[in-house]
mmCIF file as Biopython writes it, N, C-alpha, C and O atoms, coordinates in Angstrom:
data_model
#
loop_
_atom_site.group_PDB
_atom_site.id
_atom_site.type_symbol
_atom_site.label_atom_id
_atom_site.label_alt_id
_atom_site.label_comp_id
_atom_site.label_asym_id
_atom_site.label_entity_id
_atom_site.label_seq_id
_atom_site.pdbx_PDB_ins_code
_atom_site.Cartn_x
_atom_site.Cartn_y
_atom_site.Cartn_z
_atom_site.occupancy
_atom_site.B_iso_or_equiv
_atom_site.auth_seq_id
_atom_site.auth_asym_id
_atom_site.pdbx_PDB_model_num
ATOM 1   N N  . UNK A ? 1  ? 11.162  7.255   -19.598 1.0 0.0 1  A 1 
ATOM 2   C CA . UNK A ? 1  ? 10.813  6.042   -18.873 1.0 0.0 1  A 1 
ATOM 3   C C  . UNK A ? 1  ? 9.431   6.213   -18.249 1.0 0.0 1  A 1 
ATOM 4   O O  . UNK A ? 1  ? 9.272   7.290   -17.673 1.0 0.0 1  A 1 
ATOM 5   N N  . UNK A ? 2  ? 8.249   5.243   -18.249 1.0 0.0 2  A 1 
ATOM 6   C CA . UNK A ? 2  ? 7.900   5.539   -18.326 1.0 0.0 2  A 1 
ATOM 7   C C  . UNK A ? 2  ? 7.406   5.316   -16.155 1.0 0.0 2  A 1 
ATOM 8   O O  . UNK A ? 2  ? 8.115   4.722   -15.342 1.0 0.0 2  A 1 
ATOM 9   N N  . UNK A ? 3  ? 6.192   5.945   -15.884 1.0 0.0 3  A 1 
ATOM 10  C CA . UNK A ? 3  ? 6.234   5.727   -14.096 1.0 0.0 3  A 1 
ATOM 11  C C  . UNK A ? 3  ? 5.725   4.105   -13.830 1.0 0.0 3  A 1 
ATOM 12  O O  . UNK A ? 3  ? 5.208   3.294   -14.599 1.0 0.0 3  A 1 
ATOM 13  N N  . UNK A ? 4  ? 6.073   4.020   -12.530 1.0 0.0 4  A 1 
ATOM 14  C CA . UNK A ? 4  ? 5.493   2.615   -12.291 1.0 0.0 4  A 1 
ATOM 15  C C  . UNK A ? 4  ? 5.243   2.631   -10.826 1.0 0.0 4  A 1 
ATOM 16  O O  . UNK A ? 4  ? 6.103   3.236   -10.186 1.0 0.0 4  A 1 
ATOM 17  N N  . UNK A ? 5  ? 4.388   2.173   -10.228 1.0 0.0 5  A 1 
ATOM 18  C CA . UNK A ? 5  ? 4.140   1.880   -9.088  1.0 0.0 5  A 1 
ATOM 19  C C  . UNK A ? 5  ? 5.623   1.153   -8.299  1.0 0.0 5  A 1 
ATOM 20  O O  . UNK A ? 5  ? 6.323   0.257   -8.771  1.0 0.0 5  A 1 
ATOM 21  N N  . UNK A ? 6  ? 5.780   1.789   -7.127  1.0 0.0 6  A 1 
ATOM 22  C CA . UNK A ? 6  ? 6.867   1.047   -6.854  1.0 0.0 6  A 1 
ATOM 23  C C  . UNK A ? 6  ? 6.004   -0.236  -5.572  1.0 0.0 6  A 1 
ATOM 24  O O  . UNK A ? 6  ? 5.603   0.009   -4.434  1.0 0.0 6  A 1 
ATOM 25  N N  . UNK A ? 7  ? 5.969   -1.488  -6.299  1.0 0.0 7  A 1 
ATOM 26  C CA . UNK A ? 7  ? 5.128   -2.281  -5.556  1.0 0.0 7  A 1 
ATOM 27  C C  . UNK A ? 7  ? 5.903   -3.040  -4.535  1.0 0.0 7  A 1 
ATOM 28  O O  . UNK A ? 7  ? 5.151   -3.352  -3.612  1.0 0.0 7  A 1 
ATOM 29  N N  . UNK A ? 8  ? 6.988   -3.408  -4.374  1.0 0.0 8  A 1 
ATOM 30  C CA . UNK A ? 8  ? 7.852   -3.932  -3.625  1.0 0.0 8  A 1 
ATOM 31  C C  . UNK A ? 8  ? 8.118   -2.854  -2.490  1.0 0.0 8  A 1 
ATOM 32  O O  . UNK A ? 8  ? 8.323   -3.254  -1.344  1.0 0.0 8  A 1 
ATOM 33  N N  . UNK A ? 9  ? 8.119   -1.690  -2.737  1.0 0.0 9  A 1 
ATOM 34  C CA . UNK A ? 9  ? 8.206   -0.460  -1.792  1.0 0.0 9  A 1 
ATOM 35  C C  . UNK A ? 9  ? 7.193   -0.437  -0.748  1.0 0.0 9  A 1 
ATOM 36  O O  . UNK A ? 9  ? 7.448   -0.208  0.435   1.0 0.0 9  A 1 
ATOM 37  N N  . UNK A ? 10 ? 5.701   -0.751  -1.354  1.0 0.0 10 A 1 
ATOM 38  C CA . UNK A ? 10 ? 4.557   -0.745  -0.854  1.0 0.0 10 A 1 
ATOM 39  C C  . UNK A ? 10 ? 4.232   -1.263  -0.035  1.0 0.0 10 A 1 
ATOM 40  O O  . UNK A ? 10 ? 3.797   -0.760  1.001   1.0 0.0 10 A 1 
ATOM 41  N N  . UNK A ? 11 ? 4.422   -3.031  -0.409  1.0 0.0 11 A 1 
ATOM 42  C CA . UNK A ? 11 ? 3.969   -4.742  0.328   1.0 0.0 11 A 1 
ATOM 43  C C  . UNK A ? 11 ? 4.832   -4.103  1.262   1.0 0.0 11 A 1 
ATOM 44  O O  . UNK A ? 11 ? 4.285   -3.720  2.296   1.0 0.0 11 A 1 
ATOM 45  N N  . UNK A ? 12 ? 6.526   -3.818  1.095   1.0 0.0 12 A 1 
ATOM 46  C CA . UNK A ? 12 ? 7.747   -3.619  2.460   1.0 0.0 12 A 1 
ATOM 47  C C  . UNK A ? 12 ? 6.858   -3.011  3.319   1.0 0.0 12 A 1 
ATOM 48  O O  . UNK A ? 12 ? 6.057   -3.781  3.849   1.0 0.0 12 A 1 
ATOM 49  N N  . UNK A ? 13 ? 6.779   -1.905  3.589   1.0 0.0 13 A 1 
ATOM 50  C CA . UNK A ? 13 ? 6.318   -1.229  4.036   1.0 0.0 13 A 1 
ATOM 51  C C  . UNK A ? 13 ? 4.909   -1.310  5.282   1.0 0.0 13 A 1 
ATOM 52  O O  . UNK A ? 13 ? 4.676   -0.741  6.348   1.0 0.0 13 A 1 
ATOM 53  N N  . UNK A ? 14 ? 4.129   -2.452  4.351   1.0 0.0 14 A 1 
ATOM 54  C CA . UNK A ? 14 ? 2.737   -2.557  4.605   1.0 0.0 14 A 1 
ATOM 55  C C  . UNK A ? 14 ? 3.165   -3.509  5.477   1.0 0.0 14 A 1 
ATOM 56  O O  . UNK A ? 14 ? 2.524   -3.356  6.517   1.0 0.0 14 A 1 
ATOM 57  N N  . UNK A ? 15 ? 4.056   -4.569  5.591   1.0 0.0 15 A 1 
ATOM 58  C CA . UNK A ? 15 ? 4.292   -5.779  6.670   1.0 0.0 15 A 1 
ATOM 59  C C  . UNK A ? 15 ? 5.119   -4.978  7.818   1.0 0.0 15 A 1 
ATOM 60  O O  . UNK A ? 15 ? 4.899   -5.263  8.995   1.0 0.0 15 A 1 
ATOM 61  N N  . UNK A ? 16 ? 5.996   -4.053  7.508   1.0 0.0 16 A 1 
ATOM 62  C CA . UNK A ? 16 ? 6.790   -3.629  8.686   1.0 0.0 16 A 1 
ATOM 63  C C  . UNK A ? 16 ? 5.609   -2.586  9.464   1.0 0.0 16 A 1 
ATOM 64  O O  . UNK A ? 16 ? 6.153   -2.196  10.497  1.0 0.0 16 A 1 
ATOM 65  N N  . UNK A ? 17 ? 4.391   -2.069  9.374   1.0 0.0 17 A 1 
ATOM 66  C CA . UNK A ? 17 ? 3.386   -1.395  9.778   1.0 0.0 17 A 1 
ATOM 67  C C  . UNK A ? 17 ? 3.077   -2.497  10.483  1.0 0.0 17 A 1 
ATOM 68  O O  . UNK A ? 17 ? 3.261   -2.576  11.697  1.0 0.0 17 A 1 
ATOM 69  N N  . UNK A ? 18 ? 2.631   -3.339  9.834   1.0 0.0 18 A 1 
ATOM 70  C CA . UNK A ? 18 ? 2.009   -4.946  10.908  1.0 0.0 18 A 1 
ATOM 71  C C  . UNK A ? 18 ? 2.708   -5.524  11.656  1.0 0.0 18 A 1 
ATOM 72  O O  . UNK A ? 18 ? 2.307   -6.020  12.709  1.0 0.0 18 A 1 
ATOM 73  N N  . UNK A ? 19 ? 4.171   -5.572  11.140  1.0 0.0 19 A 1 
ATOM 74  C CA . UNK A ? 19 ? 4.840   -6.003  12.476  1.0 0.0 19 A 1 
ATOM 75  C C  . UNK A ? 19 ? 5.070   -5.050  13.792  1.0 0.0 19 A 1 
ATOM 76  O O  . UNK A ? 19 ? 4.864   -5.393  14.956  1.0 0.0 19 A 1 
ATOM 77  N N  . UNK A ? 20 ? 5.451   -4.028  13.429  1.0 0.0 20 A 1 
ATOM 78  C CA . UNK A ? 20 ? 5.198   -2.759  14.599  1.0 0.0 20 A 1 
ATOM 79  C C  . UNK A ? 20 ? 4.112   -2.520  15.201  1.0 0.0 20 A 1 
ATOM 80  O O  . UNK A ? 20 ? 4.338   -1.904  16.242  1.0 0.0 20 A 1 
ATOM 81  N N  . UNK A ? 21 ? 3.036   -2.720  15.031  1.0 0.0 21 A 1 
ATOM 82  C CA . UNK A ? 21 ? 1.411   -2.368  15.739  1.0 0.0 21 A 1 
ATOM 83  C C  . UNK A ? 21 ? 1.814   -3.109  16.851  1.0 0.0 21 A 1 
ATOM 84  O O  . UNK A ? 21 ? 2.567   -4.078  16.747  1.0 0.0 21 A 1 
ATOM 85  N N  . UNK A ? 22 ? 1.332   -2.688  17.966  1.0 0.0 22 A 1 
ATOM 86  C CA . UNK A ? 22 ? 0.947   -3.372  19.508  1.0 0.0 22 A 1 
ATOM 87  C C  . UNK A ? 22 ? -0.661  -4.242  19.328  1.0 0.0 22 A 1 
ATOM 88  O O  . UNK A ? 22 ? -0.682  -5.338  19.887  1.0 0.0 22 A 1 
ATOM 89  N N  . UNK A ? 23 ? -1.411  -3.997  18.908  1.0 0.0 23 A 1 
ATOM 90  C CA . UNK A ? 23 ? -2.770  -4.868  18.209  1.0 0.0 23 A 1 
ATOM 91  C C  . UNK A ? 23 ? -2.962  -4.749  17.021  1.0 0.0 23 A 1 
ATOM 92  O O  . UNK A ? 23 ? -2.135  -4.351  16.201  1.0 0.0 23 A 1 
ATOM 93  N N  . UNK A ? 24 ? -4.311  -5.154  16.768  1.0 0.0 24 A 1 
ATOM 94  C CA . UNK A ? 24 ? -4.891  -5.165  15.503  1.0 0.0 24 A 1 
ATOM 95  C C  . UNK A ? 24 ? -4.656  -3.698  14.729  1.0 0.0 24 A 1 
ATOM 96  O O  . UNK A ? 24 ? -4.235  -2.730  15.362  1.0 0.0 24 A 1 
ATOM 97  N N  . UNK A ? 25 ? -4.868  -3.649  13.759  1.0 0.0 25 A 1 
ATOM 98  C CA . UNK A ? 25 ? -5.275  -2.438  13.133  1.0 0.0 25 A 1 
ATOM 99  C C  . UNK A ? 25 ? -6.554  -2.598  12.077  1.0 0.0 25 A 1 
ATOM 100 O O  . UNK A ? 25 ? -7.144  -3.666  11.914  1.0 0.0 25 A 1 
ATOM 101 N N  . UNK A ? 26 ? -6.888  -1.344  11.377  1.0 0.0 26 A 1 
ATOM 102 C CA . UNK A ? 26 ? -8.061  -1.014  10.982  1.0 0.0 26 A 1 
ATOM 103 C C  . UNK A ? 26 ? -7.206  -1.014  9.576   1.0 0.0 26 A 1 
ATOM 104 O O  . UNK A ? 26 ? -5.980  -0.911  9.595   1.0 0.0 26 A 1 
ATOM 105 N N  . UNK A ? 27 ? -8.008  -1.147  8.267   1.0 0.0 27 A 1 
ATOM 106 C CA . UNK A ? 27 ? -7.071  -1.118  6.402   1.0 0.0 27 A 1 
ATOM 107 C C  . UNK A ? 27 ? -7.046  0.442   6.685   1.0 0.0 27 A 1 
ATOM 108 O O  . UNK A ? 27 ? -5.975  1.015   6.488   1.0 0.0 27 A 1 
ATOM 109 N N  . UNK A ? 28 ? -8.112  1.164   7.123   1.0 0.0 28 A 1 
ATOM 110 C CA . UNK A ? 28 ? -7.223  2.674   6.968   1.0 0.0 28 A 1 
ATOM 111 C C  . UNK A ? 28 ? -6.413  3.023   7.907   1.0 0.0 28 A 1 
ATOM 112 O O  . UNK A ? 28 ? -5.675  3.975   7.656   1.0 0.0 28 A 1 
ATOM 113 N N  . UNK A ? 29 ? -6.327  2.463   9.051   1.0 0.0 29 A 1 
ATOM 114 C CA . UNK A ? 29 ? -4.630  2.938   10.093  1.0 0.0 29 A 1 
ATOM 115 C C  . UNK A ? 29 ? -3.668  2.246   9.462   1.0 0.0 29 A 1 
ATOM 116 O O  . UNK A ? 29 ? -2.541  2.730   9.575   1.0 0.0 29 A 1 
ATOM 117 N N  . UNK A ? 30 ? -3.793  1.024   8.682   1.0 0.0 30 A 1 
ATOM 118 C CA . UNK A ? 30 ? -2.244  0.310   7.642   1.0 0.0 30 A 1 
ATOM 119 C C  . UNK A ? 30 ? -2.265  1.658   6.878   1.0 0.0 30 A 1 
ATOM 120 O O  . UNK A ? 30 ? -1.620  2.504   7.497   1.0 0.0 30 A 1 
ATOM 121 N N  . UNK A ? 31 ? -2.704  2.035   5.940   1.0 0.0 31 A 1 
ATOM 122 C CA . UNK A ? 31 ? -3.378  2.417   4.830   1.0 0.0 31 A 1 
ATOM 123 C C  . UNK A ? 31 ? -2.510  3.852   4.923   1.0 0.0 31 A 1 
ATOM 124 O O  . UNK A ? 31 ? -1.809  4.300   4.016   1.0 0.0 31 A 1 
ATOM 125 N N  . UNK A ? 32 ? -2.733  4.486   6.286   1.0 0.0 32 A 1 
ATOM 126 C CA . UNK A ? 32 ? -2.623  5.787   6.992   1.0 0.0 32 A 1 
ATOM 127 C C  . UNK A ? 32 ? -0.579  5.760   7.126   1.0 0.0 32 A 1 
ATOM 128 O O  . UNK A ? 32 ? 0.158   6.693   6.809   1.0 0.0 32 A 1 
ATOM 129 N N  . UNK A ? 33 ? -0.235  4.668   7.569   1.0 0.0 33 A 1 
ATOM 130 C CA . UNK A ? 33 ? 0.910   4.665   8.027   1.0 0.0 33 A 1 
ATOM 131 C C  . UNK A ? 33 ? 1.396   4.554   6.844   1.0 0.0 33 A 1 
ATOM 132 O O  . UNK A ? 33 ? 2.130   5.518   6.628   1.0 0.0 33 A 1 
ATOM 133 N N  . UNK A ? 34 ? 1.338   3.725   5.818   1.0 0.0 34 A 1 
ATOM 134 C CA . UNK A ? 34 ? 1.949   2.866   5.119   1.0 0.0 34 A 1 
ATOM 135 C C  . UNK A ? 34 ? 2.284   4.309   4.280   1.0 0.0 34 A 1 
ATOM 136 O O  . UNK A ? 34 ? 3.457   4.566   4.009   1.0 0.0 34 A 1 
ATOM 137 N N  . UNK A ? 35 ? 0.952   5.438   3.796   1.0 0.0 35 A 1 
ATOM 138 C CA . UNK A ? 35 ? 1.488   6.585   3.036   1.0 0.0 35 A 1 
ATOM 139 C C  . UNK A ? 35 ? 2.271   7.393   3.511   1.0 0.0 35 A 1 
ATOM 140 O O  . UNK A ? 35 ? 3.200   7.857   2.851   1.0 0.0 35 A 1 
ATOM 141 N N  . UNK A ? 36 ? 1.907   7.875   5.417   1.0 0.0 36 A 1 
ATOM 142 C CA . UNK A ? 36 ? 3.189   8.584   5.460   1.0 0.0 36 A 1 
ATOM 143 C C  . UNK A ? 36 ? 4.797   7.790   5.578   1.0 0.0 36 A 1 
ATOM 144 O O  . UNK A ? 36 ? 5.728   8.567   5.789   1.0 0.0 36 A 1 
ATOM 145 N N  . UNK A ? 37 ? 4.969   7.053   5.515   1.0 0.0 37 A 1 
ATOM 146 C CA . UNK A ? 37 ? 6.155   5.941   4.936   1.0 0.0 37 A 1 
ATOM 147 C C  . UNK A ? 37 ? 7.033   6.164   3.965   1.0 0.0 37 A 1 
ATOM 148 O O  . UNK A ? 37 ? 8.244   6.375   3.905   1.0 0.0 37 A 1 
ATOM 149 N N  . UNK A ? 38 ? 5.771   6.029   2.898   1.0 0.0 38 A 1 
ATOM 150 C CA . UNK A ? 38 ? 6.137   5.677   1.431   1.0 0.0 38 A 1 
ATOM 151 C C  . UNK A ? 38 ? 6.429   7.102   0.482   1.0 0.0 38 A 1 
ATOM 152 O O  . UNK A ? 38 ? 7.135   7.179   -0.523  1.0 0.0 38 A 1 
ATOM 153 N N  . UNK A ? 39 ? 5.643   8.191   1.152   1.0 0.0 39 A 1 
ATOM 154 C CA . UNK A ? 39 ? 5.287   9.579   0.265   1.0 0.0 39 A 1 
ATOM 155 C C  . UNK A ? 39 ? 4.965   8.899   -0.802  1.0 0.0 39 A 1 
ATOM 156 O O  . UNK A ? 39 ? 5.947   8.458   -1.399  1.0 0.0 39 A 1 
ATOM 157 N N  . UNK A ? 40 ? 3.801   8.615   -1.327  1.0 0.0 40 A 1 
ATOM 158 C CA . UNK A ? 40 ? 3.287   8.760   -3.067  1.0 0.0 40 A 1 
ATOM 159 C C  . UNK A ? 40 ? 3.857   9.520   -3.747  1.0 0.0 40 A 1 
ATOM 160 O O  . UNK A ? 40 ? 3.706   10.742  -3.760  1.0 0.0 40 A 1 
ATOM 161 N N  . UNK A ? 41 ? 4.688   8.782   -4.488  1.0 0.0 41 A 1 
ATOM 162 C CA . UNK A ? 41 ? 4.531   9.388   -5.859  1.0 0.0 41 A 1 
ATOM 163 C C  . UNK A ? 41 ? 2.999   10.516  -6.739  1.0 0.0 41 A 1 
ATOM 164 O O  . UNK A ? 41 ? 1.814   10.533  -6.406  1.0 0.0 41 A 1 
ATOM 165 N N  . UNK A ? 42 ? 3.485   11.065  -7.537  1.0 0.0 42 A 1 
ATOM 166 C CA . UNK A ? 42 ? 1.999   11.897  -8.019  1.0 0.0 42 A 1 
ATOM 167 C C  . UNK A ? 42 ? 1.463   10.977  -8.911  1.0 0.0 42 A 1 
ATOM 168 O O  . UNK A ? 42 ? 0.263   10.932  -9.182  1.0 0.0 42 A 1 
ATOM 169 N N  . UNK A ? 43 ? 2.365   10.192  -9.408  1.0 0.0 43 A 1 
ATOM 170 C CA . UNK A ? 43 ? 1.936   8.788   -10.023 1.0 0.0 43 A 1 
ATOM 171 C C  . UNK A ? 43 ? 1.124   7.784   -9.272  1.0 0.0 43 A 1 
ATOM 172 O O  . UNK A ? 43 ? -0.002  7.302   -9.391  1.0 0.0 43 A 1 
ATOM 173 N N  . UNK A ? 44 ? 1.925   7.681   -8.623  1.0 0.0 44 A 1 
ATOM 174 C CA . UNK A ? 44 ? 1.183   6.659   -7.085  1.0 0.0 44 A 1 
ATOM 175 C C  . UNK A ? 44 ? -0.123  7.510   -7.105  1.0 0.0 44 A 1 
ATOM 176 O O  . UNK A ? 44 ? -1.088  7.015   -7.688  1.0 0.0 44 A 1 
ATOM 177 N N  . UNK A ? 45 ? -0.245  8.640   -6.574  1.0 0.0 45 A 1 
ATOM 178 C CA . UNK A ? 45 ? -1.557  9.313   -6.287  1.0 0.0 45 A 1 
ATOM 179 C C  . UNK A ? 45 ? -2.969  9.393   -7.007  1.0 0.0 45 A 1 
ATOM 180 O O  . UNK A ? 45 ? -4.151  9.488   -6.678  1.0 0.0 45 A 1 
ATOM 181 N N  . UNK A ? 46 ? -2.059  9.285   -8.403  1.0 0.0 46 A 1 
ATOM 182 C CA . UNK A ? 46 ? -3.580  9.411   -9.285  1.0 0.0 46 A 1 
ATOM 183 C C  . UNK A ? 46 ? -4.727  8.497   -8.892  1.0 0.0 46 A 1 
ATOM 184 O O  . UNK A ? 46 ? -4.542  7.507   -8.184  1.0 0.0 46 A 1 
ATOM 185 N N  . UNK A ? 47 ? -5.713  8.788   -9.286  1.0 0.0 47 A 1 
ATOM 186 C CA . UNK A ? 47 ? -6.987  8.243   -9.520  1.0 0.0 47 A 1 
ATOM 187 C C  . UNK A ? 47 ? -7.507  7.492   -11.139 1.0 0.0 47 A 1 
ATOM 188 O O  . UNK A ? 47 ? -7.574  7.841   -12.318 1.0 0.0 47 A 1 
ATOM 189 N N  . UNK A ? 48 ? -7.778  6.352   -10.359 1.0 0.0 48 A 1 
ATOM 190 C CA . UNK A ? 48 ? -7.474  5.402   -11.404 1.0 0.0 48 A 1 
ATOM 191 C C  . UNK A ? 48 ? -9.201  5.207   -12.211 1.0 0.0 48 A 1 
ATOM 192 O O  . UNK A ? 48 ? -9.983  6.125   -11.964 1.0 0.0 48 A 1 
ATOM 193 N N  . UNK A ? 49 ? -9.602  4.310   -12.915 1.0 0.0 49 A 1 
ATOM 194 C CA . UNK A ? 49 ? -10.891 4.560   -13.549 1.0 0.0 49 A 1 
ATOM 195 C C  . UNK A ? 49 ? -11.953 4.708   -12.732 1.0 0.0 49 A 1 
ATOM 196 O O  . UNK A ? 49 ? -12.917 5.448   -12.929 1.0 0.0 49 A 1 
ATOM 197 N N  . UNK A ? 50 ? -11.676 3.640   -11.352 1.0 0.0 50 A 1 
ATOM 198 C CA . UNK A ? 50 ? -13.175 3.476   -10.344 1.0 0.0 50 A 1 
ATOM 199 C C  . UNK A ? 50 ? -13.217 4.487   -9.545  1.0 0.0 50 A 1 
ATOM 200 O O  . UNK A ? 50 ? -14.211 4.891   -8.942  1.0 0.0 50 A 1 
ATOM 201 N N  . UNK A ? 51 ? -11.770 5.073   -9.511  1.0 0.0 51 A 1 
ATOM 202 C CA . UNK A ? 51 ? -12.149 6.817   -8.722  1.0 0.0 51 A 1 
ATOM 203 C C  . UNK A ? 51 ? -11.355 6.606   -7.819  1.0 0.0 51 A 1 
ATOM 204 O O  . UNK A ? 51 ? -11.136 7.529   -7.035  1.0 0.0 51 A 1 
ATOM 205 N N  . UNK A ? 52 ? -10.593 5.171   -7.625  1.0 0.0 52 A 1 
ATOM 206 C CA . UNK A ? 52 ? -9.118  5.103   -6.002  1.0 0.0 52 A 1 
ATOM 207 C C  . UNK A ? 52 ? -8.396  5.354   -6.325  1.0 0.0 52 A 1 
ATOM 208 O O  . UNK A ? 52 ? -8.235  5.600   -7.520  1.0 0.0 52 A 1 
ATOM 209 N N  . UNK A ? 53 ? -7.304  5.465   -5.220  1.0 0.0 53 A 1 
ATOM 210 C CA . UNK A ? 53 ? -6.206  5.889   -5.351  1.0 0.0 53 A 1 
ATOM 211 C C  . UNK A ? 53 ? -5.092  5.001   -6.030  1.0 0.0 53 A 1 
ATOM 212 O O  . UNK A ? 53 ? -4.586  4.180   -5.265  1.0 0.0 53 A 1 
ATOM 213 N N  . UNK A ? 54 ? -4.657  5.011   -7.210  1.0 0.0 54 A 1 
ATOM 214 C CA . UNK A ? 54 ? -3.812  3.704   -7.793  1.0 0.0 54 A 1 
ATOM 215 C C  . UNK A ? 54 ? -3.095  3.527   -6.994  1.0 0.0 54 A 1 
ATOM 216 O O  . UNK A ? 54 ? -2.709  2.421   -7.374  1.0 0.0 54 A 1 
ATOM 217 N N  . UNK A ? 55 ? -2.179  3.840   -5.539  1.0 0.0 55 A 1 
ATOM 218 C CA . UNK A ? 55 ? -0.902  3.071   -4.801  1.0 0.0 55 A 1 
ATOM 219 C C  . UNK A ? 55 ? -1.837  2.081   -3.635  1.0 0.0 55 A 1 
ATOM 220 O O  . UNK A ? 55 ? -1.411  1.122   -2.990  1.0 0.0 55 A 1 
ATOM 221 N N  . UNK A ? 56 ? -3.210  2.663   -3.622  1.0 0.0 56 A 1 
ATOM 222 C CA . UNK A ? 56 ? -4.392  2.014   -2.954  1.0 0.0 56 A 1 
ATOM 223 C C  . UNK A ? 56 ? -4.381  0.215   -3.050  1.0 0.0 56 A 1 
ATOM 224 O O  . UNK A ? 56 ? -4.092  -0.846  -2.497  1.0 0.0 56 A 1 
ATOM 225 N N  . UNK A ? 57 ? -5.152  1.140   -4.649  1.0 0.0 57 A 1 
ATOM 226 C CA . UNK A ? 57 ? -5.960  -0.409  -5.411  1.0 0.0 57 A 1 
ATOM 227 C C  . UNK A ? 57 ? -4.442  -1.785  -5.502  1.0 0.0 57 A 1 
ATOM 228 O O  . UNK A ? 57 ? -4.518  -2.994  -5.287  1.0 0.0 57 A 1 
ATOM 229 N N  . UNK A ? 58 ? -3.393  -1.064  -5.841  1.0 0.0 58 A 1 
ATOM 230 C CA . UNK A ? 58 ? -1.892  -2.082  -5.916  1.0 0.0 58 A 1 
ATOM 231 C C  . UNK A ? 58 ? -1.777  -2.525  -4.600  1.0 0.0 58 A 1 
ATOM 232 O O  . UNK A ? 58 ? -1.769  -3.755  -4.566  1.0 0.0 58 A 1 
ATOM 233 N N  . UNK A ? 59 ? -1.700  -2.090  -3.684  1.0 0.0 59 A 1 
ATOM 234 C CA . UNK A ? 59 ? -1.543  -2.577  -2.144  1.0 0.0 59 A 1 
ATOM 235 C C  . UNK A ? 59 ? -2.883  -3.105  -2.191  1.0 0.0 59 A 1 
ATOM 236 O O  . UNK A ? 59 ? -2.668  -4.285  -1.916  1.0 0.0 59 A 1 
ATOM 237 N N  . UNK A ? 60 ? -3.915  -3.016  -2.333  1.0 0.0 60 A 1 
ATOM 238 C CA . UNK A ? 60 ? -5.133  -3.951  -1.270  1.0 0.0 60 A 1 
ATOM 239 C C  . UNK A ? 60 ? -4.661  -5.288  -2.388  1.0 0.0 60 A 1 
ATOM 240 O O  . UNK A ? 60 ? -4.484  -6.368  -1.824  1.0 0.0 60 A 1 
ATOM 241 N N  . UNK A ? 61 ? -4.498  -5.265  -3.600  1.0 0.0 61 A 1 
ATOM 242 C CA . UNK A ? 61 ? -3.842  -6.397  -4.944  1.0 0.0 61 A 1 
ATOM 243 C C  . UNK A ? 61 ? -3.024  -7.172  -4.379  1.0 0.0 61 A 1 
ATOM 244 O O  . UNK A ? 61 ? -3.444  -8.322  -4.249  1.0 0.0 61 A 1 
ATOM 245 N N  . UNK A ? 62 ? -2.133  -6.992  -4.041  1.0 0.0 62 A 1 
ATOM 246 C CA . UNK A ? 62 ? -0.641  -7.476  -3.844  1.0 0.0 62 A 1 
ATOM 247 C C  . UNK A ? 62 ? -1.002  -7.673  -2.220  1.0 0.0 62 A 1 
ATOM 248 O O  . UNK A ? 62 ? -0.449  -8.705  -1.841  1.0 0.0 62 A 1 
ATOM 249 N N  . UNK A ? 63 ? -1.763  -7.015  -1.107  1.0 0.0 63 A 1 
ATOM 250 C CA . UNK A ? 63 ? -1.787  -7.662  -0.111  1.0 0.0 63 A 1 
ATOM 251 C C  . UNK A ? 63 ? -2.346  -9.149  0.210   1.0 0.0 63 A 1 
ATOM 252 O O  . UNK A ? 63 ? -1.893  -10.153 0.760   1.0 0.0 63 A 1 
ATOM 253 N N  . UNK A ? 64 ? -3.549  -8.781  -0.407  1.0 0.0 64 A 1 
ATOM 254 C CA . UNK A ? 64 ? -4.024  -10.402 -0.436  1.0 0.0 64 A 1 
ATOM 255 C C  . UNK A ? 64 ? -3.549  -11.329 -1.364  1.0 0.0 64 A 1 
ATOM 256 O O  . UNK A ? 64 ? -4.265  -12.300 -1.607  1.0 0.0 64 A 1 
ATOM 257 N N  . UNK A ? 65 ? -2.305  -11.190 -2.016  1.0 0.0 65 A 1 
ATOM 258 C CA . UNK A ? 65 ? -1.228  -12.633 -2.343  1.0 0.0 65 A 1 
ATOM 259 C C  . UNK A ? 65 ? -0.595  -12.782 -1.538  1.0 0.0 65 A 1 
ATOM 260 O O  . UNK A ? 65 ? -0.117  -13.897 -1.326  1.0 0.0 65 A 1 
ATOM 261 N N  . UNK A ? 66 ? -0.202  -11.217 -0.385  1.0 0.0 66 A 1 
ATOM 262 C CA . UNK A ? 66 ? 0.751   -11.808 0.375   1.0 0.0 66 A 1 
ATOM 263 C C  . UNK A ? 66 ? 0.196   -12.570 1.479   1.0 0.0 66 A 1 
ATOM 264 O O  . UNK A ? 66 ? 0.941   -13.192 2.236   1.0 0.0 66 A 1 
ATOM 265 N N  . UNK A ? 67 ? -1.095  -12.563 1.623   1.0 0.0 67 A 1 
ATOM 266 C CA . UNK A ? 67 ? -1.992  -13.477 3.172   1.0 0.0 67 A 1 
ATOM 267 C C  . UNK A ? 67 ? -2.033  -14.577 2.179   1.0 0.0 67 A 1 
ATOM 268 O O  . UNK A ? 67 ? -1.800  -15.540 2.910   1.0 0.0 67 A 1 
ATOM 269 N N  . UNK A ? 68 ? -2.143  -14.937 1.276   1.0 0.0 68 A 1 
ATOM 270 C CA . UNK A ? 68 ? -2.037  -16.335 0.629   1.0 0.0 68 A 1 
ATOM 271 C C  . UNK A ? 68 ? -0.855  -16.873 0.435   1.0 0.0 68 A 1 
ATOM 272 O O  . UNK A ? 68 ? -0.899  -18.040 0.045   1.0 0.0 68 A 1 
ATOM 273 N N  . UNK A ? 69 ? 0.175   -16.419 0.575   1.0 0.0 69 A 1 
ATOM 274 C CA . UNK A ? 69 ? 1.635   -17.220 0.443   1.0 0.0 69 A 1 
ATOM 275 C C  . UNK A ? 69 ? 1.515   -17.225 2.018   1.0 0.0 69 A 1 
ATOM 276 O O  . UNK A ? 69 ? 1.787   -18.358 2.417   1.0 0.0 69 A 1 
ATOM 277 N N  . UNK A ? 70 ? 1.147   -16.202 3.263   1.0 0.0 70 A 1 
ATOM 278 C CA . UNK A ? 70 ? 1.217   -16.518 4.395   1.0 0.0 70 A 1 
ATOM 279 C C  . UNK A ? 70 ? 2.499   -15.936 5.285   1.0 0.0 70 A 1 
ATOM 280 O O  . UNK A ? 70 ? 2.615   -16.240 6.472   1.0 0.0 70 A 1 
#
């Protein structure tokens, strides 16, 4: 089988960080929490063609659909 980003794991994750903050946060204090959370996969971890982190580039992806559904 083959690996897959677990992206539903990710977005979870990334809103319950935002709902818990007392203020704002910074994309690397989400960013920061959201991995020790989630533990990456070594899949998750790789480095993808532009040189990020693929569980990165899927979360900053999938975050901004989720500020557009709102």
């Amino acid at each position: 089988m083959p690996e897959r980003v677990r992206y539903q794991l990710l977005l979870w994750e990334l809103m319950q960080v935002l709902r818990d903050a007392a203020g704002p946060l910074s994309s690397s204090q989400v960013f920061d929490q959201v991995r020790e959370r989630t533990d990456p996969t070594s899949y998750e971890r790789e480095r993808v063609k532009s040189g990020r982190v693929r569980w990165e580039v899927v979360l900053h992806f999938y975050s901004g659909d989720a500020a557009t559904v709102g």
